[in-house]
C-alpha positions as a Markdown table, in Angstrom:
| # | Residue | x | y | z |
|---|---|---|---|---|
| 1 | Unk | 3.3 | -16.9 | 19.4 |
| 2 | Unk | 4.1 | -13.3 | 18.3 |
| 3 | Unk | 0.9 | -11.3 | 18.8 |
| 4 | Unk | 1.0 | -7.5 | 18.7 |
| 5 | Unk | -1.8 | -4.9 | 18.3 |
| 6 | Unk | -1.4 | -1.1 | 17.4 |
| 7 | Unk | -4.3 | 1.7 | 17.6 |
| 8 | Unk | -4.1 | 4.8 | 15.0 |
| 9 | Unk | -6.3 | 7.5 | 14.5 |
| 10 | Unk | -6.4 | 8.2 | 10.4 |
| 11 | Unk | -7.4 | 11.6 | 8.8 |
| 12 | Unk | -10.0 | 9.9 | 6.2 |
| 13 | Unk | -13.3 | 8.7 | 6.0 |
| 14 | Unk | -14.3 | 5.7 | 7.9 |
| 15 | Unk | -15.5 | 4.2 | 4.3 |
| 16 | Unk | -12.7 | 5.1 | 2.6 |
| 17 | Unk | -9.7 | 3.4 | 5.1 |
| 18 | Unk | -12.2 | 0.3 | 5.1 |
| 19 | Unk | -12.0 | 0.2 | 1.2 |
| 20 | Unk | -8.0 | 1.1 | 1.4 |
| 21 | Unk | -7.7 | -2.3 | 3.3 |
| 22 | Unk | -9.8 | -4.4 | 1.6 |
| 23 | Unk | -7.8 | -3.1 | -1.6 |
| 24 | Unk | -5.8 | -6.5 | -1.1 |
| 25 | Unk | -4.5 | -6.3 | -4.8 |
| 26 | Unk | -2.8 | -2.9 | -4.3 |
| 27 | Unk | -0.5 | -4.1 | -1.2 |
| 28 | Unk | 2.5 | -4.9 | -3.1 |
| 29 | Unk | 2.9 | -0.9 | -3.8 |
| 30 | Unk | 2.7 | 0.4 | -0.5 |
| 31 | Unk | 2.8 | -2.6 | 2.3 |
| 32 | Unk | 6.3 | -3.3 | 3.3 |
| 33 | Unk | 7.2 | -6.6 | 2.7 |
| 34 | Unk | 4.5 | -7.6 | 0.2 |
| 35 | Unk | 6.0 | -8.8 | -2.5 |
| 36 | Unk | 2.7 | -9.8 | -3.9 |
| 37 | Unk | -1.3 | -9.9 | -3.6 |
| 38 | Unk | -3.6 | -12.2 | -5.6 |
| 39 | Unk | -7.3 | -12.2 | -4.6 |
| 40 | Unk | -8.9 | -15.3 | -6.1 |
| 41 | Unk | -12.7 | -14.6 | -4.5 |
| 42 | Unk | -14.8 | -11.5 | -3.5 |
| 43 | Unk | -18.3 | -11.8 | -2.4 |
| 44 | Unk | -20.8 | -9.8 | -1.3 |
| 45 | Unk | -23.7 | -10.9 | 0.5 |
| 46 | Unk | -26.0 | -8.8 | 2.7 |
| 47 | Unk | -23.7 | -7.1 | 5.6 |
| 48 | Unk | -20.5 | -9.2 | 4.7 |
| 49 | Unk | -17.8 | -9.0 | 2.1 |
| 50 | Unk | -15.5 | -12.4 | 1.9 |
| 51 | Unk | -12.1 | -12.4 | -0.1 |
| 52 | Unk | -10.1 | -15.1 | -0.4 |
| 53 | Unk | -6.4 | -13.8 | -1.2 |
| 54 | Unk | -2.8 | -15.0 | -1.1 |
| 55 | Unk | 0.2 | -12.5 | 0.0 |
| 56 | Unk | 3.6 | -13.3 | -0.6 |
| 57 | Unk | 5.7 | -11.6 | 2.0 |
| 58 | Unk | 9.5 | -11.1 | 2.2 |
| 59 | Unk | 12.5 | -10.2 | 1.9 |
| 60 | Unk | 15.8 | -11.2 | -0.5 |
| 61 | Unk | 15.6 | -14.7 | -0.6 |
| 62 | Unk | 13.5 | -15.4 | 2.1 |
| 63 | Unk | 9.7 | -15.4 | 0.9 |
| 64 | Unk | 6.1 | -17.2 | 1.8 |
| 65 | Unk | 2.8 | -17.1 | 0.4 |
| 66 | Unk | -0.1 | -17.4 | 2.2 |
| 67 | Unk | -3.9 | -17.6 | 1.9 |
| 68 | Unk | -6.4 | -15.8 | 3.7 |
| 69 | Unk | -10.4 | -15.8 | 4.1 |
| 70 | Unk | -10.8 | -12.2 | 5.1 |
| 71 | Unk | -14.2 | -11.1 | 6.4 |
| 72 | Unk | -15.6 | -7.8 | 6.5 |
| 73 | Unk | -18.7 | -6.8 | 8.5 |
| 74 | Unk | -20.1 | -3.9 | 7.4 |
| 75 | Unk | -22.4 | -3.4 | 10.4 |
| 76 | Unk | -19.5 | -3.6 | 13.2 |
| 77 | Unk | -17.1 | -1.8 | 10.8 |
| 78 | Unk | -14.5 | -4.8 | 11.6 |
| 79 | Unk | -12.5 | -7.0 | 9.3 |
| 80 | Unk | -11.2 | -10.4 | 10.4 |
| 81 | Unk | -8.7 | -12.3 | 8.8 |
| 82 | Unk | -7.5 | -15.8 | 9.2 |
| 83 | Unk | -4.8 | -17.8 | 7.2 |
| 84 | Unk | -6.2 | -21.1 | 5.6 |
| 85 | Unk | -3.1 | -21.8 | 3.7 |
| 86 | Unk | 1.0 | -22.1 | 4.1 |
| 87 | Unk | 3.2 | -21.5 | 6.1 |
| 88 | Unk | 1.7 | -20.5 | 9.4 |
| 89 | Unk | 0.2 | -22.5 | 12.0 |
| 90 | Unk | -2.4 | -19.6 | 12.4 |
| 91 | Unk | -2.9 | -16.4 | 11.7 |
| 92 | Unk | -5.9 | -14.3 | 13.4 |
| 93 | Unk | -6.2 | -10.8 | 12.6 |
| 94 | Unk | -8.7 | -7.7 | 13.5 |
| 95 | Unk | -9.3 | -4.6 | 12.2 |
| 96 | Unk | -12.0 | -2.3 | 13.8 |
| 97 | Unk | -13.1 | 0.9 | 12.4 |
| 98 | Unk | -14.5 | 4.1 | 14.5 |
| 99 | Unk | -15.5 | 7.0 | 13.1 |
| 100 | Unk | -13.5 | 9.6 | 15.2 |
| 101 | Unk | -14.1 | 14.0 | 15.0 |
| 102 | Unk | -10.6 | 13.9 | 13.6 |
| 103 | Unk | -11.2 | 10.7 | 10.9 |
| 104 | Unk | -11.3 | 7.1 | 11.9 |
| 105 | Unk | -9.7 | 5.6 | 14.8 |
| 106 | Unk | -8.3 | 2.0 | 13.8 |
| 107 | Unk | -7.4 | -1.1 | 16.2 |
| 108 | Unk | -5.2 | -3.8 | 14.0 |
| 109 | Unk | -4.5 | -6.8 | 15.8 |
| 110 | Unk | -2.4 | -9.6 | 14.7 |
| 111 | Unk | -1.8 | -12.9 | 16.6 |
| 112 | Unk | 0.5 | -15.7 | 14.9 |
| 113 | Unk | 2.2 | -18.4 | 14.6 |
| 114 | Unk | 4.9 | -19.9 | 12.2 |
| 115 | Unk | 5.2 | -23.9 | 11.9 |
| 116 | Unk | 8.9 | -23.0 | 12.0 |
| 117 | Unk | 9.6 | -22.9 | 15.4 |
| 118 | Unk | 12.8 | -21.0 | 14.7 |
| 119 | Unk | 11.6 | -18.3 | 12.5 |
| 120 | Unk | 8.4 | -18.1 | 15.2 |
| 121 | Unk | 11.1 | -17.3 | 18.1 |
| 122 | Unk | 12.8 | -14.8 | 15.6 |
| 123 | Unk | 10.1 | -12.9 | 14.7 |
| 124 | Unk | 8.3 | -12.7 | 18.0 |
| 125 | Unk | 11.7 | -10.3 | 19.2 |
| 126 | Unk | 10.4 | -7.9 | 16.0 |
| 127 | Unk | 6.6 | -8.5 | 15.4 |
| 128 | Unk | 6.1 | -5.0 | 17.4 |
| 129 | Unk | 8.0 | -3.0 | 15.3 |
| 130 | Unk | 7.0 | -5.1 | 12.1 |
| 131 | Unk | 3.5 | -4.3 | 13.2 |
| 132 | Unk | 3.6 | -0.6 | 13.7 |
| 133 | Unk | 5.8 | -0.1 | 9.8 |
| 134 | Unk | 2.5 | -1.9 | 8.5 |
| 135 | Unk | 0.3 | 0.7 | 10.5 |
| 136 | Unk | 2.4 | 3.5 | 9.2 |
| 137 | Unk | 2.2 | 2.3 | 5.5 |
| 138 | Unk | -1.7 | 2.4 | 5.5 |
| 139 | Unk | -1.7 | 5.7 | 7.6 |
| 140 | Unk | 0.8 | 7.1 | 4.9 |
| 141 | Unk | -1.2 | 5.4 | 1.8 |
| 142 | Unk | -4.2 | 7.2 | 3.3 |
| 143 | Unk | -2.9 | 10.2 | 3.7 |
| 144 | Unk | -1.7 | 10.2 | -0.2 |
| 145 | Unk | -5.0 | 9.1 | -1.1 |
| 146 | Unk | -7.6 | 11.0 | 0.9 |
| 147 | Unk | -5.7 | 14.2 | 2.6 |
| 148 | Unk | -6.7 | 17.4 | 0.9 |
């Protein structure tokens, strides 16, 4: 099962990286790979935010969509993800916010697993490096967004 984590320290406001990530719909123009984002449910209620959202990663002809109930807790600053739909076994995902003197010091963590036990080995050789471009887009995309 690939899993792979990555820790970043951001130049923004805690707030505004949280928002930048839960800004499912705009992955397509900045998230490598993501071909497409569709968010079908957002609710707020007390300290949580739920969204319920498909992404469509890939590459040339290869491609998969799948769905994800994403949870964000406002009072931990965290964000968990887990796929209920397509094409992976599982998918459990973190992201924890801390406000840092510099910005906001992020943890992503990503553990996985593709039914395709062939595409599983392939990707577990790259997932590290897949991982960090992901990291890098959202650093960059904050940067654009927030850097004066």
């Amino acid at each position: 099962m690939p899993r792979a984590s990555v820790k970043r320290l951001i130049e923004c406001e805690k707030n505004q990286l949280i928002d930048l990530v839960l800004d499912i719909e705009k992955y397509p123009t900045f998230v490598p790979y993501c071909i497409c984002a569709k968010v079908y449910e957002k609710n707020e209620k007390g300290d949580f935010i739920n969204i319920i959202a498909d992404l469509t990663i890939g590459k040339g002809p290869f491609k998969d969509t799948y769905k994800s109930d994403v949870k964000f807790n406002k009072k931990s600053s965290s964000i968990y993800v887990k796929n209920i739909g397509g094409p992976l076994k599982h998918l459990n995902n973190k992201w924890i916010f801390e406000d840092h003197r510099k910005g906001t010091e992020i943890y992503f963590d990503v553990d996985f697993e593709i039914r395709n036990k062939f595409l599983n080995i392939l990707m577990t050789t790259s997932f590290q490096y897949g991982l960090d471009k992901i990291a890098d887009a959202f650093q960059k995309r904050a940067n654009q967004l927030f850097k004066s």
